[in-house]
C-alpha positions, 0 to 999 in steps of 0.5 A: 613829745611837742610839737618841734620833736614832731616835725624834727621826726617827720623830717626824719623819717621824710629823709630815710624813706627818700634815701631808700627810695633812691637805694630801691631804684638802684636795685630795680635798675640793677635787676632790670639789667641782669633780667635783660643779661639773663634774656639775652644770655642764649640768644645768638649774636648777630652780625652787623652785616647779617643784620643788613642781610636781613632788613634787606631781605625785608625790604625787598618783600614789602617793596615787592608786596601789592598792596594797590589789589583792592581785594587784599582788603575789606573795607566798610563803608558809612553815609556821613551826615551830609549824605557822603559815603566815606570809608569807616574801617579798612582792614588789610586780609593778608597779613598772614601772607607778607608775614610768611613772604618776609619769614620765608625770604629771612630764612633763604639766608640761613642754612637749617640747623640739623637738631641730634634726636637726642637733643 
């Protein structure tokens, strides 16, 4: 082979692996589809308006949720180099309980669903 036979190949081979690319990116697009039709498939739907229902019902508990109490967080405090105290970390304690406030006010829009024992 010289060296015009080379690159003609090089070329070639250059061609045929972009065009695969493009085929495999195809595929990926097509399983990531199908993988997210496949997660969604046994999920209920969802109205539009019980959606809304739902993001109010949210809303009104972290509107309602005090987060002025100082004690709801634990904060640490450093001198700064100029002999300033600053605060370092803040952490908020009662993540826990807005999480369960916004659970417990999303589920008093649904009724429970009675599972058969068999079931």
């Amino acid at each position: 082979m010289n060296a015009q036979d080379l690159e003609l190949k090089i070329a070639g081979l250059e061609k045929a692996i972009k065009e695969h690319k493009d085929f495999s990116s195809t595929y990926e697009n097509d399983l990531k589809q199908t993988q997210k039709q496949l997660e969604d498939y046994n999920k209920p739907e969802l109205s539009k308006h019980m959606m809304e229902q739902i993001e109010s019902a949210i809303e009104e508990v972290v509107m309602k949720y005090n987060f002025a109490e100082a004690e709801n967080y634990e904060i640490d405090y450093e001198i700064d180099y100029n002999n300033t105290i600053k605060a370092s970390n803040i952490e908020f304690n009662y993540c826990d309980d807005l999480a369960e406030r916004i659970s417990d006010s999303v589920m008093d829009l649904f009724k429970e669903k009675i599972e058969d024992e068999d079931n």
